[in-house]
C-alpha positions in Angstrom: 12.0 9.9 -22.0 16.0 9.4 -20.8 16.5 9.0 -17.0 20.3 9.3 -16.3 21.1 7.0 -13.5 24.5 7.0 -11.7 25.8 3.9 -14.1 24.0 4.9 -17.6 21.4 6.4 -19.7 18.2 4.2 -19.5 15.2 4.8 -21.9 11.6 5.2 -19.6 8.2 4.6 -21.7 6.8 7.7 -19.7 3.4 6.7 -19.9 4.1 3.2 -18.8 0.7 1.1 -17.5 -1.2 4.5 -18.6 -4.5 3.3 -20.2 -7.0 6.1 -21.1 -9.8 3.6 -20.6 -9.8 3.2 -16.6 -7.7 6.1 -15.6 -7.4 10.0 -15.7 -4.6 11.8 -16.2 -5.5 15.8 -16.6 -2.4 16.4 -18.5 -0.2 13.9 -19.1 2.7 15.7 -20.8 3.0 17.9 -18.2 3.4 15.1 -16.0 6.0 13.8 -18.3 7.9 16.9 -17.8 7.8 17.5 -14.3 9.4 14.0 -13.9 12.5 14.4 -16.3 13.5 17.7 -15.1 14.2 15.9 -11.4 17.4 14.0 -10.9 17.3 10.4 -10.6 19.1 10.8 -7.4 17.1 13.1 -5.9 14.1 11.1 -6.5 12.1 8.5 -4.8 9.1 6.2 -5.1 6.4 6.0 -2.6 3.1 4.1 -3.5 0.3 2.1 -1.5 -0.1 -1.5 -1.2 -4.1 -2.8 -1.0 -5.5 -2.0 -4.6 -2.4 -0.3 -5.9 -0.1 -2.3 -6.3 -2.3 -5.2 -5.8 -5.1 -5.9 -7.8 -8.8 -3.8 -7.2 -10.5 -7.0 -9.4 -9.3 -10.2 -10.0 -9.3 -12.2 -13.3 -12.3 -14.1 -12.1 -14.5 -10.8 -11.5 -14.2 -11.5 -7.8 -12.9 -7.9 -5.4 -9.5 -8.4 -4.4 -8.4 -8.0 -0.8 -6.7 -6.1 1.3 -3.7 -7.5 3.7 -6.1 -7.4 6.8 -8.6 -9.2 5.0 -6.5 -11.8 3.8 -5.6 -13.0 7.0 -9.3 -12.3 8.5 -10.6 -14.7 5.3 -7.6 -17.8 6.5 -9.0 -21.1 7.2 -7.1 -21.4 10.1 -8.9 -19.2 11.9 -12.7 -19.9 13.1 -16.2 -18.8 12.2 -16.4 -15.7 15.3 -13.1 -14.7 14.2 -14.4 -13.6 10.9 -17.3 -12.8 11.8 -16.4 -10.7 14.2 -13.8 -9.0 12.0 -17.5 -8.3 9.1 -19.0 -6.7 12.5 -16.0 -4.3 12.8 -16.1 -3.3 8.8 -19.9 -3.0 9.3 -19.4 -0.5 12.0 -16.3 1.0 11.1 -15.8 1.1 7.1 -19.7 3.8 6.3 -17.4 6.2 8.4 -14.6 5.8 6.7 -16.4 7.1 3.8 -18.8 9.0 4.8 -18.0 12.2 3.5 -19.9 14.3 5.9 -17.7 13.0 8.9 -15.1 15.4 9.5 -11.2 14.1 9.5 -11.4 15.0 13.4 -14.0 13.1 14.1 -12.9 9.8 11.9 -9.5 9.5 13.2 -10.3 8.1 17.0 -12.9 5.9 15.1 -10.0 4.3 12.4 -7.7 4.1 15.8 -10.5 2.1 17.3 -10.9 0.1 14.1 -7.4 -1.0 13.8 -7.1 -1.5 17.5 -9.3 -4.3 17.5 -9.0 -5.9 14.4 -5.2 -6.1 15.3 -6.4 -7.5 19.2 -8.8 -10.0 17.6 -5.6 -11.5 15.5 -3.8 -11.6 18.5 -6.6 -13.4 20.6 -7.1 -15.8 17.4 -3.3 -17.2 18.0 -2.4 -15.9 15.0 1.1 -18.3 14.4 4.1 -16.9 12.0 4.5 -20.0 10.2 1.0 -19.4 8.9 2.5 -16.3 7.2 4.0 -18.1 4.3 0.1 -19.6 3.6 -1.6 -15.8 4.3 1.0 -14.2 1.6 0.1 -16.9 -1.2 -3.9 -16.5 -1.3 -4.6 -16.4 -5.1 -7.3 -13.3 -3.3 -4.0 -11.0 -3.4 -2.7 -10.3 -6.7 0.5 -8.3 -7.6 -0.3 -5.8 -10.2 0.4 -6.7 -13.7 3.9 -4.8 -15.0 4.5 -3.8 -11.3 7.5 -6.3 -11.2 8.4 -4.1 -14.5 8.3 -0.8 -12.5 10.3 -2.5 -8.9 12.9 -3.8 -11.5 13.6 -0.6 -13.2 13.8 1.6 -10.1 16.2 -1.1 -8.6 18.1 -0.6 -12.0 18.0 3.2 -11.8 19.4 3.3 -7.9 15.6 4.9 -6.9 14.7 3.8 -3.5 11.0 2.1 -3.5 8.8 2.6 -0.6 5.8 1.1 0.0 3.2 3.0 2.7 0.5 1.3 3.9 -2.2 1.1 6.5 -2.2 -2.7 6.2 -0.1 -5.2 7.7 4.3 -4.9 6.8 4.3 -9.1 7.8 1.9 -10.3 5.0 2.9 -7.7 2.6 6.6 -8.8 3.1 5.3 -12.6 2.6 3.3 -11.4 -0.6 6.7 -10.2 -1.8 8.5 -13.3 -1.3 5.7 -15.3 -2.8 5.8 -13.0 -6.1 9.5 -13.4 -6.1 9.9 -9.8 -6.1 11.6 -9.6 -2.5 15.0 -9.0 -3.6 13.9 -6.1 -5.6 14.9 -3.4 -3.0 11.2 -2.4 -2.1 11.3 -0.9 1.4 8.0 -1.7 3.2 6.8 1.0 5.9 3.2 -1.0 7.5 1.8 -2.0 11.1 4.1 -4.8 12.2 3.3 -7.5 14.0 5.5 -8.2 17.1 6.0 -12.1 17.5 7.1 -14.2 21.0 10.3 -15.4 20.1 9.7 -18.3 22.1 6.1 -19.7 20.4 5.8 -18.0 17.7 2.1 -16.5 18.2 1.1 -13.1 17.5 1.5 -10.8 20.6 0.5 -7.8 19.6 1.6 -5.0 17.0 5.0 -2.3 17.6 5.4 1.3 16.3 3.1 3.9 15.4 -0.7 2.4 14.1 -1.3 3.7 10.6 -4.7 3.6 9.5 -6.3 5.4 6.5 -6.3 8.5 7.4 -2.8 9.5 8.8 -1.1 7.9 6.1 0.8 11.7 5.9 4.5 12.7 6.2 4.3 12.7 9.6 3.9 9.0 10.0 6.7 8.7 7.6 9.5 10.4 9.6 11.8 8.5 10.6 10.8 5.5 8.6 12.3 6.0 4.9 15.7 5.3 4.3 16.1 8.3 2.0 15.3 11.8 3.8 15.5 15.4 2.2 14.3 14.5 -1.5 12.0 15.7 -3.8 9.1 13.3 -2.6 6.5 12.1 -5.5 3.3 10.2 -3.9 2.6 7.0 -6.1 -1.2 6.1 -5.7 -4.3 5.3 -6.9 -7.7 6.2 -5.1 -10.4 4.6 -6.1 -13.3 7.5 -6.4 -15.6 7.4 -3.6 -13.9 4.8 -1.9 -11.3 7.0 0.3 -11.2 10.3 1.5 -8.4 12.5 1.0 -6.0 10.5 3.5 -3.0 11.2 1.9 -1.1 14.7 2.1 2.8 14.7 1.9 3.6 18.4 3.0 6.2 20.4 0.9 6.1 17.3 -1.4 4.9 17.2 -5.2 2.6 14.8 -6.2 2.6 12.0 -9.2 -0.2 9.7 -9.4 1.1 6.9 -11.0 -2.5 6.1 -12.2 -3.5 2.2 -12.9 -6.5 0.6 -12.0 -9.3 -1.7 -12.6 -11.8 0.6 -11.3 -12.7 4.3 -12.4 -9.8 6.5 -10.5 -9.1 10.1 -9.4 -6.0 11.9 -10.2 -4.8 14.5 -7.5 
């Protein structure tokens, strides 16, 4: 499939990282064609960070984690701190997914969820020269080929968003770490608001966004590219979330590549 960016023609594998084997695709030539019939420049990328573009399951077998576990799980940090963030997930994460929960009734539960695990970081002293450590753990693993795909939107002028209920700081220190920060990825997360004058974690600015109002209302006003045909890059693990995501007015791609079994929307 031939993309024609601004500069040149560039040849797409157009089922790039599709593997029949762990992920579903109802009908993938259709996909294909959707895709070539839109103009590069009126196209952009938006996909999710924890287990999409990171790793579901490391090399080693072991789960891979998510940005607010990653910093939970630092060494830094003491014993209550951690376990005090498990008490949280303990309470917090069966509702997530507990189909029978309404949307209504979940949200004020995720805004309580995030509200405290972002006040216990705060209360911990979390420390912004720690970041560099947090966005190194060898428990948060860039996607293999993902590099690949930042490279090649980069090289066909498509503006790369990343939307995610985790944490902008440690995903931007991930970045850096992969060397893949001066790829042109725009990050849209909770970020953490630092005292200029100590450096400690004093609490989090903007709009929370949690798992389930990861919509295109949390995203106005946050992408540098407005008015384009939007295509939602993601992959859901089944079971694991609900439907969270729903970009209004917006067709949907599910750029489909996982260790685990996945749904396509």
């Amino acid at each position: 499939m031939s993309l024609l960016s601004p500069a040149q023609p560039v040849e797409v594998d157009p089922f790039f990282g599709y593997d029949k084997t762990t992920t579903v695709i109802p009908n993938p030539e259709a996909l294909v064609h959707k895709i070539s019939q839109i103009a590069v420049e009126d196209l952009h990328i938006i996909a999710d960070f924890d287990m999409t573009l990171t790793r579901h399951t490391l090399a080693s077998g072991k789960r891979g984690s998510s940005t607010h576990v990653i910093v939970q799980n630092n060494k830094a940090f003491g014993d209550d701190f951690r376990q005090t963030s498990r008490s949280l997930f303990e309470k917090y994460y069966p509702v997530e997914i507990d189909d029978s929960i309404s949307t209504e009734e979940k949200e004020p539960m995720m805004v309580e969820w995030w509200t405290a695990a972002h006040e216990i970081m705060v209360q911990a002293k979390l420390h912004k020269d720690q970041l560099t450590e947090i966005g190194s753990s060898p428990d948060l693993q860039l996607r293999e080929r993902a590099k690949e795909l930042f490279t090649l939107a980069q090289q066909l002028g498509i503006p790369f968003h990343v939307f995610s209920a985790g944490i902008r700081d440690v995903i931007v220190a991930a970045f850096e770490h992969w060397g893949v920060n001066k790829l042109g990825v725009h990050v849209v997360s909770n970020m953490m608001d630092w005292d200029d004058a100590t450096g400690y974690l004093r609490g989090f600015t903007g709009e929370l966004i949690h798992t389930l109002n990861k919509n295109s209302k949390a995203l106005q006003g946050r992408l540098h590219c407005q008015n384009l045909s939007t295509w939602y890059a993601h992959a859901a693990i089944q079971q694991e979330w609900p439907h969270a995501f729903s970009l209004e007015h917006s067709q949907s791609l599910s750029v489909l590549h996982n260790d685990s079994r996945i749904l396509a929307w």
